[in-house]
N, CA and C atoms as an extended XYZ file, in Angstrom:
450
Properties=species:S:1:pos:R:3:atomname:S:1:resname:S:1:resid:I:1 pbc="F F F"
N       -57.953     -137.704       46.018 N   UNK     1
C       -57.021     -138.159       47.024 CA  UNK     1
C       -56.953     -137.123       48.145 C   UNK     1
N       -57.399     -137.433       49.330 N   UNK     2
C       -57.600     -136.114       50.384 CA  UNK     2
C       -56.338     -135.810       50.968 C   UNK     2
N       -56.070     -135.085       51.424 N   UNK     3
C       -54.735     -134.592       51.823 CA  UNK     3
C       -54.536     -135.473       53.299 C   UNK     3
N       -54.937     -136.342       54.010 N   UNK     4
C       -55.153     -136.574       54.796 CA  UNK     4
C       -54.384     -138.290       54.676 C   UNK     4
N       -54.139     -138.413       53.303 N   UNK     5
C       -53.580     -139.390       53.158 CA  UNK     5
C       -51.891     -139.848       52.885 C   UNK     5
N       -51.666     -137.933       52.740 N   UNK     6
C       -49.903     -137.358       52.669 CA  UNK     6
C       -49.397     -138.447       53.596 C   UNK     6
N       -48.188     -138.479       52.896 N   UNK     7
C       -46.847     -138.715       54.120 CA  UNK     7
C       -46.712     -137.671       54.974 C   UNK     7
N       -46.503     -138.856       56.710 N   UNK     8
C       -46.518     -137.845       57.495 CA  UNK     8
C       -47.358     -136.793       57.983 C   UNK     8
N       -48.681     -136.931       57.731 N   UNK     9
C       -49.922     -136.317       57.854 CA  UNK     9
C       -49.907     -135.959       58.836 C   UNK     9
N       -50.179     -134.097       59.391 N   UNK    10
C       -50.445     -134.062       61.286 CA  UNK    10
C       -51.510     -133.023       61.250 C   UNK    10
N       -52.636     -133.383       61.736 N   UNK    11
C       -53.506     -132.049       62.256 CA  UNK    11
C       -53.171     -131.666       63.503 C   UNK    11
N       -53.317     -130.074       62.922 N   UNK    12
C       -52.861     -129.298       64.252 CA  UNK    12
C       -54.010     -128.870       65.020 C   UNK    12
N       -54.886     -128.248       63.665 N   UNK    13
C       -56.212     -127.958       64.498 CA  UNK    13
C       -57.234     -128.510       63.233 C   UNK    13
N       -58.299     -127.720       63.235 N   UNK    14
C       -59.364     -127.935       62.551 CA  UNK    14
C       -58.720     -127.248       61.255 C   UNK    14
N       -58.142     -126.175       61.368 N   UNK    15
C       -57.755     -125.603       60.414 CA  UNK    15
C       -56.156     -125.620       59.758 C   UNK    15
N       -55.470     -126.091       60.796 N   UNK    16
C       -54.090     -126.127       60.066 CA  UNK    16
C       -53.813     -127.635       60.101 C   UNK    16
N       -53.338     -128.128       59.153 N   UNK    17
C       -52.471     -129.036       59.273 CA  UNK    17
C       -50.849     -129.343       58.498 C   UNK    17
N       -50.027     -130.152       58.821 N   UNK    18
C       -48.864     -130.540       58.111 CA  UNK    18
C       -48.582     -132.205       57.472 C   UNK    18
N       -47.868     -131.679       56.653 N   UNK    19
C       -47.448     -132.817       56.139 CA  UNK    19
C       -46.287     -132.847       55.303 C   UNK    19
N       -45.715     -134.011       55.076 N   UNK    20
C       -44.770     -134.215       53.545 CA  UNK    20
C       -44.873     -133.722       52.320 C   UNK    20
N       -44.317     -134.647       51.590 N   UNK    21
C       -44.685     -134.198       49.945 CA  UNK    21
C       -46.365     -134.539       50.200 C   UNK    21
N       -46.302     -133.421       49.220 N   UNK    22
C       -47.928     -133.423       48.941 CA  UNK    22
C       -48.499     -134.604       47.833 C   UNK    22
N       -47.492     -133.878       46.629 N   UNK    23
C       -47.801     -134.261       45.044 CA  UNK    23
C       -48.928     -133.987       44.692 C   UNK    23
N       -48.977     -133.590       43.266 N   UNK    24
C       -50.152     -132.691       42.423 CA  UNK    24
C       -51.947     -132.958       42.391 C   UNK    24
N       -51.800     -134.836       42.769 N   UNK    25
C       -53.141     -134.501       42.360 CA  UNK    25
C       -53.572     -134.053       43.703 C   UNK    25
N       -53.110     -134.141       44.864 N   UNK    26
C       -53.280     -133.884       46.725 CA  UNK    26
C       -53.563     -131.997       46.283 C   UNK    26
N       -52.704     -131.457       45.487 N   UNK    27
C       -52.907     -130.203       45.576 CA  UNK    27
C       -53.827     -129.821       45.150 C   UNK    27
N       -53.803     -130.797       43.481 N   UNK    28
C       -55.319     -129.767       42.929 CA  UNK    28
C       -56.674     -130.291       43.585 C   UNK    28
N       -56.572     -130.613       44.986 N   UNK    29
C       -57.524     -130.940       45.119 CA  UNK    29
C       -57.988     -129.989       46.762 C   UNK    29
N       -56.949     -129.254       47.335 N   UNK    30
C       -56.855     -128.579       48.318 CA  UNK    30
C       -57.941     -127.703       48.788 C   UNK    30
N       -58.238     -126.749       47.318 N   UNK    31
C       -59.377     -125.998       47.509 CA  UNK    31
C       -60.843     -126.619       47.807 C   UNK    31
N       -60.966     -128.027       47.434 N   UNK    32
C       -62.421     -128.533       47.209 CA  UNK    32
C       -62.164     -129.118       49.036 C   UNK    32
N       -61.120     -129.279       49.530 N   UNK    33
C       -61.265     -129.890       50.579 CA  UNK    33
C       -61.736     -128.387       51.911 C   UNK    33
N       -61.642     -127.720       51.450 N   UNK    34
C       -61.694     -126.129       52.304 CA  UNK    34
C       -60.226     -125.018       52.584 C   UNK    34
N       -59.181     -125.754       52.056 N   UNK    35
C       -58.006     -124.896       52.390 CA  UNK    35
C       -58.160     -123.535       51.545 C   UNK    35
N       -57.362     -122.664       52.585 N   UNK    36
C       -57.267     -121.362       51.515 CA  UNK    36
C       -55.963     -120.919       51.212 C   UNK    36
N       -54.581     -121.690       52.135 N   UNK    37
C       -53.318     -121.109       52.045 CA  UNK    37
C       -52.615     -122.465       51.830 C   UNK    37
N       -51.685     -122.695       51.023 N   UNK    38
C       -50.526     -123.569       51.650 CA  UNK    38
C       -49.293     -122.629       51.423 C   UNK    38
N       -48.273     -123.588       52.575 N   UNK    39
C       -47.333     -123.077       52.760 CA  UNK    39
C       -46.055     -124.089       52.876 C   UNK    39
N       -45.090     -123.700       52.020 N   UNK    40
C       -44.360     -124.628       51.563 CA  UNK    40
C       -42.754     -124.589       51.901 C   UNK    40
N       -41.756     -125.629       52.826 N   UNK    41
C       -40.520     -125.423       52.997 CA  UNK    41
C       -39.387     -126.327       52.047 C   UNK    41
N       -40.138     -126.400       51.200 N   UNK    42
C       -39.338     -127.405       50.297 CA  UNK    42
C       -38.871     -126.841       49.064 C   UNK    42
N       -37.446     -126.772       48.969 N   UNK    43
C       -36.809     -125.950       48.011 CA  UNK    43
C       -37.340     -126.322       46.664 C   UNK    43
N       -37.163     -125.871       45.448 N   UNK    44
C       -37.406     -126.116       43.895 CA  UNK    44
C       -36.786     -126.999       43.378 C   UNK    44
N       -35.531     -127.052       43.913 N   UNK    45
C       -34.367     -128.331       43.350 CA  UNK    45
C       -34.483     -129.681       44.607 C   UNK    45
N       -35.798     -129.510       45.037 N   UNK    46
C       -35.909     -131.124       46.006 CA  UNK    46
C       -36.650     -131.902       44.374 C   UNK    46
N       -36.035     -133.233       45.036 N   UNK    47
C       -36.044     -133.921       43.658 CA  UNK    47
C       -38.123     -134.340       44.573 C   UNK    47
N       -38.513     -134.083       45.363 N   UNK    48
C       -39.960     -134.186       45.404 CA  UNK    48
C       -40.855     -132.975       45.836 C   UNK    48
N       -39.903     -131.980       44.991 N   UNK    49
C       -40.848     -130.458       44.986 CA  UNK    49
C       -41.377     -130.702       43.753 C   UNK    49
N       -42.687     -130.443       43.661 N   UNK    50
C       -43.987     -130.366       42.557 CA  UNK    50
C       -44.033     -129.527       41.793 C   UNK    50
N       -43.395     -129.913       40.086 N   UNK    51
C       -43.472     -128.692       39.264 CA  UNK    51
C       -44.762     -127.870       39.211 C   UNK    51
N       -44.010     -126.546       39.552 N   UNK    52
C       -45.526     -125.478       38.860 CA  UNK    52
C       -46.172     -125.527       40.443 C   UNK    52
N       -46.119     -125.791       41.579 N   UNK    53
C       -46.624     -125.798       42.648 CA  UNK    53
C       -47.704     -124.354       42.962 C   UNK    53
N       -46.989     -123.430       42.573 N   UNK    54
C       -47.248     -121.988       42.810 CA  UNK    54
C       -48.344     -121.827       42.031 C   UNK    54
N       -48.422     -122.355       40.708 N   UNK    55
C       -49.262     -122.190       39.642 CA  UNK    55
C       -50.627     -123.693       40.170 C   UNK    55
N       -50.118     -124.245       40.411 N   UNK    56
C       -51.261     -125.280       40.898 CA  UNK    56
C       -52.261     -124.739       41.973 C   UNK    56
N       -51.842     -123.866       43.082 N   UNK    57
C       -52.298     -123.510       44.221 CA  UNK    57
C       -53.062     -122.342       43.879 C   UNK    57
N       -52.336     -121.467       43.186 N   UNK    58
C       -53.176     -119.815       42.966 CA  UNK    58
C       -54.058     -120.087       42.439 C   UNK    58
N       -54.314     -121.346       41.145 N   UNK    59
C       -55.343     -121.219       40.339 CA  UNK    59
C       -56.580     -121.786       40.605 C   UNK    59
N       -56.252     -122.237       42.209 N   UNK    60
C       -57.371     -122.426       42.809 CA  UNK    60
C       -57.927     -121.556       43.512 C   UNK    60
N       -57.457     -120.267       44.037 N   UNK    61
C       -57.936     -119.082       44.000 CA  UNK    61
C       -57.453     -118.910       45.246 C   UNK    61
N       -56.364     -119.774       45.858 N   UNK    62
C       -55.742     -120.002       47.108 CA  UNK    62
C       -54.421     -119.201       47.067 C   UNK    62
N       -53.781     -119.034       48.313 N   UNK    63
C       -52.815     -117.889       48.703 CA  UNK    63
C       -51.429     -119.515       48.946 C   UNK    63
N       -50.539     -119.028       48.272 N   UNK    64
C       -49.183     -119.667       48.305 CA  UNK    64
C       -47.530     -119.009       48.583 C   UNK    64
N       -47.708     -119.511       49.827 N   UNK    65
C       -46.304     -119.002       50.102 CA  UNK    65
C       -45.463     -119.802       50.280 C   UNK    65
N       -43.854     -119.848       50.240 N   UNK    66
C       -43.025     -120.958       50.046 CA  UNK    66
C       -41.637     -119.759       50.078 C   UNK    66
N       -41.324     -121.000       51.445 N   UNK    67
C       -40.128     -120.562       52.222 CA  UNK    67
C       -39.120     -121.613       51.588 C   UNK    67
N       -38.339     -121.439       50.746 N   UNK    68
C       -37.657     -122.725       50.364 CA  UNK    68
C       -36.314     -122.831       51.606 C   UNK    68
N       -36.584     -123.852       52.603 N   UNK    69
C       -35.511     -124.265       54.002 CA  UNK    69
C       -34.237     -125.347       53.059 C   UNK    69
N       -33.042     -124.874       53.127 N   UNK    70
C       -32.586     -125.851       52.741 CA  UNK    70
C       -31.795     -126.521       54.178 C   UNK    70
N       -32.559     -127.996       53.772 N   UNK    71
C       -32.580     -129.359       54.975 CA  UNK    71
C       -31.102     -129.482       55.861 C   UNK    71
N       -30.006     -128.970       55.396 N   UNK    72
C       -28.441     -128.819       55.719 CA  UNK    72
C       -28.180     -128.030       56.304 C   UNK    72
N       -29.039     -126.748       56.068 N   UNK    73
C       -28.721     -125.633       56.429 CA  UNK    73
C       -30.009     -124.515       56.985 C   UNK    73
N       -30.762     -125.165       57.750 N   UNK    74
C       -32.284     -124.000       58.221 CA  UNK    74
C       -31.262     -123.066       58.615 C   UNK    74
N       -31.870     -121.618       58.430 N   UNK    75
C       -31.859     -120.600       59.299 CA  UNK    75
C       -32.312     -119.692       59.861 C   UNK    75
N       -32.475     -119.246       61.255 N   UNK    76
C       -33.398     -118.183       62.002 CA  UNK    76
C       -33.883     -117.402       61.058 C   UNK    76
N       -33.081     -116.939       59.739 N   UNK    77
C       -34.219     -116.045       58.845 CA  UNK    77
C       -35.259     -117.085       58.038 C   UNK    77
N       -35.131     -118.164       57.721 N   UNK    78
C       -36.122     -119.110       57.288 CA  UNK    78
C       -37.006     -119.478       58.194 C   UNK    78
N       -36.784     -119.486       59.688 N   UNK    79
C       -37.710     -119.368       60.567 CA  UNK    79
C       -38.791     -117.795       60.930 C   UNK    79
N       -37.995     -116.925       60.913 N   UNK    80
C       -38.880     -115.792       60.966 CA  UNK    80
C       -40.121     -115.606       59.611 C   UNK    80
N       -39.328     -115.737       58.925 N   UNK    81
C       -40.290     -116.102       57.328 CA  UNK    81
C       -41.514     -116.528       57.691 C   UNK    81
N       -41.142     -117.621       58.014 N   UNK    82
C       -42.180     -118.950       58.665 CA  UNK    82
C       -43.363     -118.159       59.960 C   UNK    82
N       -42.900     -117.582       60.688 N   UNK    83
C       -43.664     -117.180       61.797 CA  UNK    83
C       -44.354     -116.028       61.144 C   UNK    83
N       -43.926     -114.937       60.529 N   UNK    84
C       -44.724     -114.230       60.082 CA  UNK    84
C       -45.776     -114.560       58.894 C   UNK    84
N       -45.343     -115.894       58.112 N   UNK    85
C       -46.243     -115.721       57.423 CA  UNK    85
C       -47.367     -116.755       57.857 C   UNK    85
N       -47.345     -117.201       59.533 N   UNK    86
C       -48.283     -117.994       59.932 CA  UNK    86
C       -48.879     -116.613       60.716 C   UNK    86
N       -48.382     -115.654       61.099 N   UNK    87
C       -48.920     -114.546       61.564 CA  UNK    87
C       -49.989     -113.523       60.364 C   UNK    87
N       -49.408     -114.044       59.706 N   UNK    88
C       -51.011     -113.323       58.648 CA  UNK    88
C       -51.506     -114.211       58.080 C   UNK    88
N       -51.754     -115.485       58.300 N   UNK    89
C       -53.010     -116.385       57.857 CA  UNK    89
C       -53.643     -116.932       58.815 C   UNK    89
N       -53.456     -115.839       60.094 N   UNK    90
C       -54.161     -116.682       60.931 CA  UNK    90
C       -56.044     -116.188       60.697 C   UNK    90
N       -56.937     -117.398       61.111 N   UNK    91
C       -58.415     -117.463       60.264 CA  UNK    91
C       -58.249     -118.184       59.261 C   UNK    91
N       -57.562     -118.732       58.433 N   UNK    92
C       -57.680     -119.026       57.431 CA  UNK    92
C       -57.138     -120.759       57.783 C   UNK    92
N       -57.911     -121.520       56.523 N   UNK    93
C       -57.699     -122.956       56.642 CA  UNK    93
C       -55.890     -123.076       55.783 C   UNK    93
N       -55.776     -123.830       56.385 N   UNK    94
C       -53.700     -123.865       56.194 CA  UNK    94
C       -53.184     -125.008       56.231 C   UNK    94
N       -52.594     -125.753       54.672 N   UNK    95
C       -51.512     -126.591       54.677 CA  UNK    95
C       -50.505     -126.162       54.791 C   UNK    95
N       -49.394     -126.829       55.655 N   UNK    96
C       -47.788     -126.906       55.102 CA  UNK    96
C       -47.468     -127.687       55.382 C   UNK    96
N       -46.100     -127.764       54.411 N   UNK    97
C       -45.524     -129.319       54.085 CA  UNK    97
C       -44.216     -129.140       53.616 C   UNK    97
N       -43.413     -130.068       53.343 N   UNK    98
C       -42.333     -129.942       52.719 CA  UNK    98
C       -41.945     -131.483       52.345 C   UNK    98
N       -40.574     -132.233       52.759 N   UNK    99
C       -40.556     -133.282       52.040 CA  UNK    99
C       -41.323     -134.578       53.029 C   UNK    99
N       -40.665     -134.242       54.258 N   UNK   100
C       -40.934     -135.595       55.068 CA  UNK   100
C       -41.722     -135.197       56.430 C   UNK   100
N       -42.619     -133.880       56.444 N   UNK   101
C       -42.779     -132.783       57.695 CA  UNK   101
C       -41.431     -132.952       58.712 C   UNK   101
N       -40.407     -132.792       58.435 N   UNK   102
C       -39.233     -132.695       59.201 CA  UNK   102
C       -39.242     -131.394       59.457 C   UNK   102
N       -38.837     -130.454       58.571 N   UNK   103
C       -38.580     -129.185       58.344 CA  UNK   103
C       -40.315     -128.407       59.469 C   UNK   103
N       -40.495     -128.645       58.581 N   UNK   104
C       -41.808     -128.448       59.198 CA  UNK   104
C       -42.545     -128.309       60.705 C   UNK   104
N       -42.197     -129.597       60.881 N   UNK   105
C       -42.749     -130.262       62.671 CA  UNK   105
C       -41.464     -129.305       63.358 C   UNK   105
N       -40.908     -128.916       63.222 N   UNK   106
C       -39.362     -128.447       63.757 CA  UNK   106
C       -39.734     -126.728       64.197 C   UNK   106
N       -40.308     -126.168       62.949 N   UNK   107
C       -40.745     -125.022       62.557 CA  UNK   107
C       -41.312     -124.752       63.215 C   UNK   107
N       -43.136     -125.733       63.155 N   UNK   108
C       -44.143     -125.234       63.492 CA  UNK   108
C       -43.878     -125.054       65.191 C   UNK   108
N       -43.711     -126.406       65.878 N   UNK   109
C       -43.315     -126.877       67.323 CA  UNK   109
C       -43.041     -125.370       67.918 C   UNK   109
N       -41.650     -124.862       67.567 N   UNK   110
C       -41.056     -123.526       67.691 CA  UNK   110
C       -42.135     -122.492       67.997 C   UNK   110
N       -42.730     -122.240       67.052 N   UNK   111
C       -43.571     -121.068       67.071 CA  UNK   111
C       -44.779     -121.636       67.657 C   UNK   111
N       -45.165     -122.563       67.832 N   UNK   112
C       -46.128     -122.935       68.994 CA  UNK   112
C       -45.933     -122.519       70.090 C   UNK   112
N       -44.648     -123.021       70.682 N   UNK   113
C       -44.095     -122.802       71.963 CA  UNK   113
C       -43.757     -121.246       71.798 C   UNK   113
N       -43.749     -120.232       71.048 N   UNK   114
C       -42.868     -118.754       71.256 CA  UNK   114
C       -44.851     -117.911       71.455 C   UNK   114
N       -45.191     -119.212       71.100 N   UNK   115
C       -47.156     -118.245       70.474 CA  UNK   115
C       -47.452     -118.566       71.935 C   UNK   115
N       -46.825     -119.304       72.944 N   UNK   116
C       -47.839     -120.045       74.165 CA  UNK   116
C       -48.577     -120.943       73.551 C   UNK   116
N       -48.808     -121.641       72.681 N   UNK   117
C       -49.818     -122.164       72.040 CA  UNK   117
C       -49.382     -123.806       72.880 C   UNK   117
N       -47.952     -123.889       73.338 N   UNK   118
C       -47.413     -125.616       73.334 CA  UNK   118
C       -46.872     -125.493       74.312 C   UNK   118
N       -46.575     -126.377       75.425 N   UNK   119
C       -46.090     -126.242       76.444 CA  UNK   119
C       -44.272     -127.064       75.823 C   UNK   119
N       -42.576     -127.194       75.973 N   UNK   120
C       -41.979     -127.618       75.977 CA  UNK   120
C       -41.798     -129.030       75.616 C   UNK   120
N       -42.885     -129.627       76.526 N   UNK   121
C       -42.879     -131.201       76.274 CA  UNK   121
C       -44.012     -131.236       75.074 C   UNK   121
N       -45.179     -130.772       74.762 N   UNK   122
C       -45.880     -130.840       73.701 CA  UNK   122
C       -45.151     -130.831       72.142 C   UNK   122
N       -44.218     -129.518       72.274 N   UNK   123
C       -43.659     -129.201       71.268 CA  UNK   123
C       -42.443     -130.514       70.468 C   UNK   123
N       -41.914     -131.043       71.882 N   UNK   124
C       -40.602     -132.138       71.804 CA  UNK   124
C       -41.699     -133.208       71.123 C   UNK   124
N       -42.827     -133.771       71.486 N   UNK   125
C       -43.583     -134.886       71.661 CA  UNK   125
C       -44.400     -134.696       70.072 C   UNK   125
N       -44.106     -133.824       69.781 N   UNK   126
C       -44.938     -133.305       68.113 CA  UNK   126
C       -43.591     -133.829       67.410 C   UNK   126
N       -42.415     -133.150       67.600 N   UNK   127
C       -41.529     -133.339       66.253 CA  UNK   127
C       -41.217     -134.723       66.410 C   UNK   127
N       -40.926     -135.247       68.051 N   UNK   128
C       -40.013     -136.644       68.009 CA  UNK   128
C       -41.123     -137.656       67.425 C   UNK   128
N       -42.458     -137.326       67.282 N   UNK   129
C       -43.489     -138.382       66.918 CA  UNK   129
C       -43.261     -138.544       65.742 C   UNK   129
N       -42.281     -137.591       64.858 N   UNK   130
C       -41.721     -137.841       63.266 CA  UNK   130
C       -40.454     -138.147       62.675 C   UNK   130
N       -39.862     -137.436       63.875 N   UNK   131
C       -38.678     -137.757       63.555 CA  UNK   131
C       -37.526     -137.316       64.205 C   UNK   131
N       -36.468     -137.796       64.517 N   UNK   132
C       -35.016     -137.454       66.202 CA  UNK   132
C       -34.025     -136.231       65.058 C   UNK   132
N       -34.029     -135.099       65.315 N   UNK   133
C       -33.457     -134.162       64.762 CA  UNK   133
C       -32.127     -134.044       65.231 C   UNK   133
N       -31.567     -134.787       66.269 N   UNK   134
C       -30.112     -134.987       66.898 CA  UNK   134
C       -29.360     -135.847       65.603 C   UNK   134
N       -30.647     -136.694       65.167 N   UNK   135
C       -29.509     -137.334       63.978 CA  UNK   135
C       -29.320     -136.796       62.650 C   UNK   135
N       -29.208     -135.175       62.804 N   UNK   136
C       -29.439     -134.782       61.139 CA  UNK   136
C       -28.663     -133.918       61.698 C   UNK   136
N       -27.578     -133.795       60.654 N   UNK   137
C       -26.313     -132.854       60.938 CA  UNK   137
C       -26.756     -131.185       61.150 C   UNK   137
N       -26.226     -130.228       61.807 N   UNK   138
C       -26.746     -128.994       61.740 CA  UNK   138
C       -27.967     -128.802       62.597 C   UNK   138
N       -29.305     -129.647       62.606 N   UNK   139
C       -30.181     -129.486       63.334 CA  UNK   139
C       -30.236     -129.462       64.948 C   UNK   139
N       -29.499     -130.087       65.563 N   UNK   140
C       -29.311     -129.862       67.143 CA  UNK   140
C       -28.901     -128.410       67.357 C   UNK   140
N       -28.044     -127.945       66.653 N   UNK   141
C       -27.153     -126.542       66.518 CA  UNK   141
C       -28.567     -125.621       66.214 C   UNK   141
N       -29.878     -125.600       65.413 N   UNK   142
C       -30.115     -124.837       64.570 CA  UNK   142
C       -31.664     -124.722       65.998 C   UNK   142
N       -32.005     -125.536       66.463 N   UNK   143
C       -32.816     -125.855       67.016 CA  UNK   143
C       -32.479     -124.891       68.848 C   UNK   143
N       -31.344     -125.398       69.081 N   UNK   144
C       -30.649     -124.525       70.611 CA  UNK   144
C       -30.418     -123.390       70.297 C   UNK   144
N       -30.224     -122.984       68.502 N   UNK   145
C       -30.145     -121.263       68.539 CA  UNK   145
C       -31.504     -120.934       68.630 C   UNK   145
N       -32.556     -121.547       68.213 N   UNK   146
C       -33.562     -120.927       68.195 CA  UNK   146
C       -34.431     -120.964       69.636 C   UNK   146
N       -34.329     -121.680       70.580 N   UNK   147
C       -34.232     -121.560       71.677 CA  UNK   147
C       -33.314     -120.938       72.704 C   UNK   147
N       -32.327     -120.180       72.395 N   UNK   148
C       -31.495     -119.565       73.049 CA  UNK   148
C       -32.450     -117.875       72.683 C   UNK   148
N       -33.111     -117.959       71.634 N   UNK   149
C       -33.447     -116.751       70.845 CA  UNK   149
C       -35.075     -116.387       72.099 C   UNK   149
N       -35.321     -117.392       72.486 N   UNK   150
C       -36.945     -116.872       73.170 CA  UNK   150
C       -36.539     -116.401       74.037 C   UNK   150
């Protein structure tokens, strides 16, 4: 099952992409597709976080990091997390995901736009293509701090 078939599927480049829940057999299959990192914002107690995730990924000889964002409550330190640890995999082929790429598209957008990588409207035109973050409590708030922050 290629990863390409996730909920919410987005290539960013050749080498990174995002998505939703993954689920197990999408993972154990990551390494054969060329990935070398995933990276994960989906807490342990999401009722569609993947037991053993950590253990599924390493034993493919792949690098796993996992920022657990909780969806109510992101915060600028769950975002810095996030930027640095896209700051040392850069070269490397890269999933992340979490439940619905909400968390995610929100994240990445951000640090596109702080990298120069996205122009303002690119960044808006990535997340709103998934999903309106005005209607999720906390996120309008969490989103203008982090733009008040560049």
């Amino acid at each position: 099952m290629p990863i390409e078939n996730c909920y919410n599927f987005r290539p960013i480049t050749a080498d990174l992409t995002t998505s939703g829940v993954v689920g197990t057999q999408r993972l154990q299959g990551l390494s054969a597709e060329g990935y070398e990192v995933v990276i994960n914002l989906l807490p342990d107690n999401s009722e569609q976080a993947v037991a053993d995730e950590r253990d599924i990924v390493e034993s493919q000889g792949m690098e796993y990091v996992h920022i657990p964002v909780d969806f109510q409550h992101p915060t600028a330190a769950d975002f810095q997390a996030f930027a640095r640890s896209l700051d040392t995999v850069q070269g490397r082929k890269v999933h992340i995901h979490c439940a619905a790429n909400y968390r995610v598209s929100a994240f990445y957008a951000h640090y596109a736009k702080v990298q120069g990588l996205w122009s303002e409207t690119e960044a808006e035109a990535f997340v709103r293509g998934l999903w309106e973050p005005q209607d999720y409590p906390g996120w309008p708030e969490f989103l203008a701090a982090l733009k008040d922050a560049i």
